[in-house]
Structure formats: C-alpha cells, structure tokens
C-alpha positions in Angstrom: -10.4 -25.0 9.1 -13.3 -23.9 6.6 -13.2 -25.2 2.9 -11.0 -23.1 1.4 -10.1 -22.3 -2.5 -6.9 -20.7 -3.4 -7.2 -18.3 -6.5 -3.6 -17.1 -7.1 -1.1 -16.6 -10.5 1.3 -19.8 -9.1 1.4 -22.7 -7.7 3.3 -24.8 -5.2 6.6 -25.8 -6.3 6.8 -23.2 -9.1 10.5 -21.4 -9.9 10.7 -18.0 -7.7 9.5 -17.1 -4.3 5.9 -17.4 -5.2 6.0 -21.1 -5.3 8.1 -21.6 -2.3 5.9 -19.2 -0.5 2.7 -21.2 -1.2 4.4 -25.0 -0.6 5.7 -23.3 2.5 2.1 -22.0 3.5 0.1 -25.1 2.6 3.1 -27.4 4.7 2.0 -25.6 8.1 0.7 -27.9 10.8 -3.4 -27.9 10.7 -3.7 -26.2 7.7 -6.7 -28.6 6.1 -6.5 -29.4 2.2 -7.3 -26.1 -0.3 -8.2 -26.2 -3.9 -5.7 -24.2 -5.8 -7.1 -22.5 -8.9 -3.8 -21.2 -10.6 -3.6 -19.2 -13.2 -0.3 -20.6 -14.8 1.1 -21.1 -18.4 1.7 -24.6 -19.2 5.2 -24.4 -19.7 5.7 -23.8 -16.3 3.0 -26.1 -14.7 5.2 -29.4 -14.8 6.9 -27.9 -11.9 4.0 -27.9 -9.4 4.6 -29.9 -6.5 1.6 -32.4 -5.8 1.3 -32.4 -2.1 -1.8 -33.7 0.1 -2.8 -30.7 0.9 -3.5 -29.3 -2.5 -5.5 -30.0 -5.4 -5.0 -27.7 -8.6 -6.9 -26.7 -11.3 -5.3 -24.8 -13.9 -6.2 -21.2 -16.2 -4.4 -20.1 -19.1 -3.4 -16.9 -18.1 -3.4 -13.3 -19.6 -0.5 -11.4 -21.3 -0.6 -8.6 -18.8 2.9 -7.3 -20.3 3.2 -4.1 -22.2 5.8 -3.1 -24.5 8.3 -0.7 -23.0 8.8 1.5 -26.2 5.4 2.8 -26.7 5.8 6.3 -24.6 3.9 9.9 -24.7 0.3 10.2 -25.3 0.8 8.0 -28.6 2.3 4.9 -26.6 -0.9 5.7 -24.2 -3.3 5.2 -27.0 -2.0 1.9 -28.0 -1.8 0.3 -24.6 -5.5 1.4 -23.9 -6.3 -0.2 -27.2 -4.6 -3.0 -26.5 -5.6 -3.3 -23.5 -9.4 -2.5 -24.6 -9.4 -5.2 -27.0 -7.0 -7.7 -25.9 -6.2 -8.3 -22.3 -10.1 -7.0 -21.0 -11.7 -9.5 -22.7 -9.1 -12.0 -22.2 -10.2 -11.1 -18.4 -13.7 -11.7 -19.2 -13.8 -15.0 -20.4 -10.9 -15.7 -17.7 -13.2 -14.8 -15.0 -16.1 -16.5 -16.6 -14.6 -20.0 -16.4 -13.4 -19.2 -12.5 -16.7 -18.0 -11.5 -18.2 -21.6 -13.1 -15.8 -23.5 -11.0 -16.0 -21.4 -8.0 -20.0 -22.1 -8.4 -19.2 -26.1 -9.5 -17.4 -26.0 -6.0 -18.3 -23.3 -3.4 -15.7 -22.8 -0.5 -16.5 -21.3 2.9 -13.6 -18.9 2.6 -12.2 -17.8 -0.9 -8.0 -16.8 -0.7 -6.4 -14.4 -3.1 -3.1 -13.9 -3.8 -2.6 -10.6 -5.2 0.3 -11.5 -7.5 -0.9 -10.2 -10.8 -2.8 -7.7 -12.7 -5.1 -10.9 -13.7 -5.4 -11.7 -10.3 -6.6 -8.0 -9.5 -8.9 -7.4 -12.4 -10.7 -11.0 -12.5 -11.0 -11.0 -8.4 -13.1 -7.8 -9.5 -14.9 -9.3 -12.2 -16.0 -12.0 -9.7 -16.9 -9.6 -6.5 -20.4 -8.9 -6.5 -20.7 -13.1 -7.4 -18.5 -13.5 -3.8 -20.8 -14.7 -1.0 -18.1 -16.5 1.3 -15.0 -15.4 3.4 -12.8 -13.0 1.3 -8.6 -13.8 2.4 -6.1 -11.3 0.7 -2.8 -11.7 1.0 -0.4 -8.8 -1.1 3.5 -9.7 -1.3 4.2 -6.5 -4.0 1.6 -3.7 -3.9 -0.3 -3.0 -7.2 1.6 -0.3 -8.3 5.0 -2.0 -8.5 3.3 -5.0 -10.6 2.0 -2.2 -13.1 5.4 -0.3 -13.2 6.8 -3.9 -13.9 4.5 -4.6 -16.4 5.2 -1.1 -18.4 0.9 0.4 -17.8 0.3 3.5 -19.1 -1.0 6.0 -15.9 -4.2 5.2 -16.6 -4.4 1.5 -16.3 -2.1 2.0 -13.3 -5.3 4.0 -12.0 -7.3 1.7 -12.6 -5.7 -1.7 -11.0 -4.7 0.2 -8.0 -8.3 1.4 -7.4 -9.6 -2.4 -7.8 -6.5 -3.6 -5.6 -7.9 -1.2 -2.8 -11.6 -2.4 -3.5 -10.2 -6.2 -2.5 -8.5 -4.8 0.4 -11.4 -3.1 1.8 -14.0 -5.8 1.4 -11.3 -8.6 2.2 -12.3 -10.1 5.9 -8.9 -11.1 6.6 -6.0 -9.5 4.7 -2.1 -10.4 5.0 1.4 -8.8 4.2 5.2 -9.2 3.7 6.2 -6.9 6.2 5.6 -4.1 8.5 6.1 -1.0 6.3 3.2 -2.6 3.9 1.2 -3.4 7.0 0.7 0.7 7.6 0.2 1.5 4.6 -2.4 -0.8 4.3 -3.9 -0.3 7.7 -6.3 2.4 6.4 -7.9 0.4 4.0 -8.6 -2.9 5.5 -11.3 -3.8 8.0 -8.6 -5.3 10.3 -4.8 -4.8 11.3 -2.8 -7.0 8.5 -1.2 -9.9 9.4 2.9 -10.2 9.0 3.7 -13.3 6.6 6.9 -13.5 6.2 9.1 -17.4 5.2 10.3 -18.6 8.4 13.6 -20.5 9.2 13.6 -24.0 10.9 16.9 -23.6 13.2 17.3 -26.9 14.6 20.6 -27.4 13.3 21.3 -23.5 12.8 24.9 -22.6 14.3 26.8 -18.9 13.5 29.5 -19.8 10.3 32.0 -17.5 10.7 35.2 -19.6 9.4 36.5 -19.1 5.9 34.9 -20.6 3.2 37.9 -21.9 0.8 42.0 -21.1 1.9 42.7 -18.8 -1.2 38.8 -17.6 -2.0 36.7 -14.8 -0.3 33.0 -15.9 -1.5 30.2 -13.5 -1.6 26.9 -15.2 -2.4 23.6 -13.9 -3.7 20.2 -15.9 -4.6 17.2 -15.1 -6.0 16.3 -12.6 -8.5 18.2 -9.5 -9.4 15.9 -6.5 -9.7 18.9 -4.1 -8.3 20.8 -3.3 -11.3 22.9 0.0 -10.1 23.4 -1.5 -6.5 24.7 -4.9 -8.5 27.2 -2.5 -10.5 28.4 -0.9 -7.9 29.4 -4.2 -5.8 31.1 -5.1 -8.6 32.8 -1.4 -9.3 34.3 -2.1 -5.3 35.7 -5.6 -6.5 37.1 -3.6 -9.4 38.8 -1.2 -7.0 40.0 -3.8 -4.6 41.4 -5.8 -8.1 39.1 -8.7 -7.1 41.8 -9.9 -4.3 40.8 -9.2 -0.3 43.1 -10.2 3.0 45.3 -11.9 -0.1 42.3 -14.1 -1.2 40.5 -13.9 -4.5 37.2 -12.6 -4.5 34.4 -14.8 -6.3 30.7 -13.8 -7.0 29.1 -16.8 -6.3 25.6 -16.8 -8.1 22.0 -18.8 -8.0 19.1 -17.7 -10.0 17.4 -17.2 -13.2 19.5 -14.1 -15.1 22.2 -11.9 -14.1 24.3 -9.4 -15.7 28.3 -9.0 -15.1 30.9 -6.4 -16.2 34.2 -5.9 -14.9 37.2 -3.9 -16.2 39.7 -6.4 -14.2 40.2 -10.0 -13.8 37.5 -11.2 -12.2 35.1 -14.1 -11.6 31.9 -15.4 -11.1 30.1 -18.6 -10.6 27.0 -18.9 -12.0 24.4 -22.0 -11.0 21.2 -21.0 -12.9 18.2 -21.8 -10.9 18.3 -24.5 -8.3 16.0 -25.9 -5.8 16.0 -24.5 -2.3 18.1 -27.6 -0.9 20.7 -27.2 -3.0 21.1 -23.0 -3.0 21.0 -23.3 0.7 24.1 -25.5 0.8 25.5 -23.4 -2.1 24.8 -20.4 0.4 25.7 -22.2 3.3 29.7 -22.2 1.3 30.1 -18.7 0.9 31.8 -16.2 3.3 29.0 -13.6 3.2 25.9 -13.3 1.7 24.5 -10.0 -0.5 21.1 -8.6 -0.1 20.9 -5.6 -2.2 17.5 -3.4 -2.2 16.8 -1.5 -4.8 17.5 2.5 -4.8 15.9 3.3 -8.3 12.4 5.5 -8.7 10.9 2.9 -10.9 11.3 0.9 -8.1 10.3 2.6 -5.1 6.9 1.0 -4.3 8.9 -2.5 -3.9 11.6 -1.1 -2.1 9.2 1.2 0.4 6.2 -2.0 0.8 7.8 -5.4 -0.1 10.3 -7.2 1.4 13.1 -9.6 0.5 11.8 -13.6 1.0 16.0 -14.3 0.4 16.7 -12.8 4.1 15.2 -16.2 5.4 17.0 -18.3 3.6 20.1 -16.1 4.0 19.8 -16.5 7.3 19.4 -19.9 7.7 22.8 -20.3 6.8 24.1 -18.8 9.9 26.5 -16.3 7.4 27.4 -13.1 7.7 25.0 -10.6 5.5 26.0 -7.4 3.5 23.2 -5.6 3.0 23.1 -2.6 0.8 19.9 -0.7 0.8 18.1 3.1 0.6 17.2 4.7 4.0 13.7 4.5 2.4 13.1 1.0 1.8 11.8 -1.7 4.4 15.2 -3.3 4.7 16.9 -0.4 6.6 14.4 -0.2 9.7 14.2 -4.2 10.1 17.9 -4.2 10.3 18.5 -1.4 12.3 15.3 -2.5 15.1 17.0 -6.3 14.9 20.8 -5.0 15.1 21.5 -6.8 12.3 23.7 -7.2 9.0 26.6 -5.2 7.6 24.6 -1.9 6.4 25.5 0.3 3.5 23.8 2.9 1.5 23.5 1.6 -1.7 25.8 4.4 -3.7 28.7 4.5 -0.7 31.5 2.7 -2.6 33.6 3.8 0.8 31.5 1.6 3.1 31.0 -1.5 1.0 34.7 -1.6 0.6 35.3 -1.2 4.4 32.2 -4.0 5.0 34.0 -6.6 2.9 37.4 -5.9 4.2 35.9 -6.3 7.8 34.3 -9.4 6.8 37.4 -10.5 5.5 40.2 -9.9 8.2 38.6 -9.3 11.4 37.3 -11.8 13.3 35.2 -10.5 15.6 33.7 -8.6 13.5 32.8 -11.7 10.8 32.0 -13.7 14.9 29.5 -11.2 15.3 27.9 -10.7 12.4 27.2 -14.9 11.6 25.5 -14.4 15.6 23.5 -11.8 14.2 22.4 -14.0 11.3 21.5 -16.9 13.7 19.9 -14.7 16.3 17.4 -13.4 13.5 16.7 -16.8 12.7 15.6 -17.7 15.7 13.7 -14.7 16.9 12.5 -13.8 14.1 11.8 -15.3 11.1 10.9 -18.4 12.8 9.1 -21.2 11.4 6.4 -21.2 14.1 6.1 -17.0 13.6 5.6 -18.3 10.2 3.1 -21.2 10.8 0.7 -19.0 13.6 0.8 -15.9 10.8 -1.1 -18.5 8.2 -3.0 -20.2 10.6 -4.2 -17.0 11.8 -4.7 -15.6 8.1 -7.0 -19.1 7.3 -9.1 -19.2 10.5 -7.2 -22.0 11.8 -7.3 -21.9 16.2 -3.7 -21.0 17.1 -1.6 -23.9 18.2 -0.4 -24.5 21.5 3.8 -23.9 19.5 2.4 -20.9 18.0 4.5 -17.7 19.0 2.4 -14.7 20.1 0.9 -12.6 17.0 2.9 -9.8 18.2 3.1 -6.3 16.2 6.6 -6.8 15.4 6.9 -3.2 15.0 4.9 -1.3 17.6 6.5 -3.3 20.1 10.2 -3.1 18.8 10.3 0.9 17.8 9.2 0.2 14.5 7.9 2.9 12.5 6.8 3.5 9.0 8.7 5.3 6.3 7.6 8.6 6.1 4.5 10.1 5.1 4.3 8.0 1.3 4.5 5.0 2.9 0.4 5.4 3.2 0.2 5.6 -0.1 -1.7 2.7 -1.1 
C-alpha cells in the first residue's frame, strides 16, 4: 500500500457514523498506517480512537452553518457576505496550513472524504498544489450538506461545481450505495466503488422470539433526520393505544436527539448516545427494528443518493426490520432486489399498522423476516464485501478472502431512480 494521508472533517472513534466508518475502514486487513488530517473541533477530539494504523493531526474547523431565518434576496445578501468575509477566508488560511503539512509530509496517494463544505472548498484551494494519487470517497452528495447547512442558491452552485471538479480529477473515487454510484458514473474517470459497513456474522442467528412477556419493543439507532415518517410511527401507536397482541408497545431509543408526542399513554426509552457494543445489544433486545427514510423535499438528495450505515448494524442483530421509505429513495430498490424487510410507504398509516401487527402475532411471518435480516448479513453487507471495497479504493492487491467486486446492481436487476438520479 502507497503512503497514504487522510484529509477528512472526522476522525476514528468520533460520535456518528463518520467515525465508525473510518475506524471500520482503517481496521481492514492490509490496510498499511495513514496519516489522518482531521478537521475537528476540540470539543469533540477526546473521542478519537488511537489505533496503529492512524496518526492524526488536527484543524480547527470552519463554521460552515448558516442561519435558517435569513430568506429572500435580503437573507441572500447576508449569507454571501458572510460567507465573503467570514467562512472564505477562514478557508484560506485553513488550506494554507494543510498545504504546509501536506508539503512537510508528501503521500503517494492523497484520500478525501467529502463530508463537509470545508472539506469541498479547501480540497479546491489545494488542487492545482496536488501532484500524487487523488482517492474520493462521497457518503452525502454536495447538495444535501448545503441544504443542511441552510446555503443560499448561489453558494449551493458553487460547492456542487467544486464537488464535481474533485470527482472528475479524483483517480479512484468511492460511494455508499448504488443509486449514488450512477449518478456519479458520468463524472468520474472510473466506475465508483460500493463502500458500504459490513457485518461480521460469525455468531449471527435469525431472533425471532419475543423480546420481554408483556412488551412489543420497536428499536431505532442513529440519528433521526425523518421527522414526518417518526410522527407518523408514533400517530399508528396512538391508534393501536400503544398495546399490540395484548403487549405494550415501547419505543426503545439510542442516539443523540429525538422528539416524541403522543396524545395516549405511551412510552419510550431513551439511551442517549452509546458506543456501538452496547446499541448492538440494546438492538439485539428489541422485537423489531425501525429504519425510516426520509420523504421530505428538503431532503431528497439524501434519500435519492445516500444510504442508511444503521441497516448493517440492524442487521447484525438477526431482527426483524420495518422499514418505512419513499419509492424514490435508495432504500426501496435494495430491499425490493434483496427480498427484504417489512416495506411501507412512508405516509400509509394502514400498512405500518398491519406490519407491526404481523410482527407481533404471526410467527411465520416475524420467522421469516429475522431470516431475511441474517440472510442480508451474510450476502451482503459482509465484512469481507466491506474489507475488498477499501482495499480496492486504497490500491491495496485484493486478498485471497476478498469477495468478488461485483456490480451489486447490474447483476441483481438494479436500476437507478429515474432520470434525477444523474443529477450530480
């Protein structure tokens, strides 16, 4: 494996899927040590996991967030002057100090993680400066970190035409999933690679059996980005009056905010943020898991191109999945190609009700669906699908355990979402 220098807006061991992304990644078999330049606010940087295959250097980073109330041509005006004489030359002197330790240590091969604007705009700043292998790897396309961010249109233009200048000079470039992968196609120099968390199943069996004699458990992780499809699971425990099969229902929660309302008597457990260990086994106690994707416009560039990291820790539990998701996001197609999960639209009240009252009394059907779960985990997201994807992405020769680089898609009856999916 070439020297390699990691220039990416996290680190390992960070909170959210970022950090387990990149512990996961620098874990894989061969994979040689890499210089991390984060850029990463100190508040969060006591959480970086040292590991011998990293060193890190770290960068303040750049308030890249606008404020949501300043709309029309007037709110336009002051985020360009913000942005003019705050954040741009915050991303010169940013890209100043990178390009003095990128010179202080030249790698062979130069890896970006596109998870920022900063990441975007100083990867710009230091492209005509980049002599060695260019690596891009993209988890939420450009347009969804502006929307997130509140850019005016303008600045959106702007990012997403320096996000496509990476991808087309990048040698190498990766992806989350197979929707971004063709979208993406006509802008890279080769097809993407698919890098999404893999599952070790060495101890994976299907977990069908009630959780708790007088509890129905549904679980979610992560973060929650799908407000309306959140509401409306909770509107069908409202209708049901929070009991199922006789057994009270309980929202059984793991992440960093979340927002509950009910108009009965309800409940919800609520754990906060917890390491990956201990959400798995708070997962693993749960009768079925929830993976909502978002149906919102503001949202559609994440929901079309990115794809839920949760599904492979879902999985890994062996439970039964409720999935409740757009026709025109990724989710639909993978689950649909992979026979897979409980599927509802996200605004049918009707079939979520009839989903959790299957999962609840009906055997079979709960037998099945835990199978399903396991079968994913071992076909698909699968840690060695996982490890050949970055050794492939980093140069590395493929391993005699690696699974075939297949295109999952093209070979499965996979094919993109409509005609915007080529959008960026």
């Amino acid at each position: 494996m070439d020297s390699t220098t990691l220039l990416t807006s996290s680190a390992p061991g960070t909170p959210g899927v970022g950090g387990v992304l990149i512990q996961a990644m620098l874990g894989c078999e061969d994979v040689q040590p890499v210089r991390i330049a984060s850029i990463l606010a100190p508040a969060v940087r006591e959480s970086v996991t040292k590991t011998h295959t990293s060193s890190v250097t770290f960068f303040d980073p750049v308030d890249e967030f606008y404020d949501p109330i300043h709309k029309g041509i007037a709110g336009t005006i002051k985020r360009l002057r913000r942005r003019q004489t705050v954040y741009d030359r915050a991303i010169e002197v940013l890209a100043e100090r990178l390009r003095q330790y990128l010179n202080q240590n030249p790698p062979e091969q130069l890896w970006l993680i596109l998870n920022s604007l900063a990441t975007i705009d100083v990867a710009t700043a230091l492209l005509p400066a980049i002599r060695c292998r260019l690596l891009v790897q993209v988890w939420d396309d450009a347009e969804h970190l502006c929307l997130q961010r509140n850019c005016d249109r303008l600045t959106r233009r702007r990012t997403v035409g320096r996000f496509r200048r990476l991808l087309a000079r990048a040698d190498r470039t990766a992806v989350i999933c197979e929707q971004m992968r063709e979208a993406y196609r006509p802008h890279v120099k080769n097809s993407p690679i698919v890098i999404r968390l893999g599952v070790d199943t060495e101890a994976l069996q299907p977990r069908w059996a009630p959780s708790h004699p007088s509890e129905f458990r549904i679980g979610l992780s992560g973060s929650m980005y799908c407000h309306h499809e959140w509401r409306i699971l909770q509107q069908c425990c409202d209708n049901l009056g929070w009991t199922i099969d006789g057994k009270r229902i309980v929202l059984v929660v793991v992440g960093g905010r979340i927002e509950f309302r009910s108009r009965s008597n309800a409940e919800c457990r609520f754990y906060g943020w917890r390491p990956p260990e201990e959400t798995h086994e708070i997962m693993s106690s749960c009768d079925v898991l929830y993976l909502p994707q978002s149906s919102a416009p503001e949202n559609d560039p994440l929901t079309r191109l990115s794809f839920p990291t949760k599904l492979s820790s879902y999985v890994a539990t062996g439970r039964p999945i409720l999935v409740q998701a757009p026709r025109k996001g990724s989710l639909r197609p993978f689950c649909e190609t992979h026979h897979f999960g409980a599927v509802c639209d996200a605004d049918d009240l009707g079939a979520i009700e009839r989903s959790l009252r299957l999962l609840a009394t009906d055997k079979s059907f709960r037998v099945d669906q835990a199978e399903a779960s396991c079968r994913v985990a071992r076909e698909v997201l699968t840690a060695r699908a996982f490890a050949a994807g970055v050794r492939s992405l980093l140069g590395i020769p493929r391993s005699e355990s690696d699974e075939p680089l297949r295109i999952a898609g093209e070979s499965e009856g996979f094919s993109p979402a409509g005609p915007g999916g080529s959008r960026h």
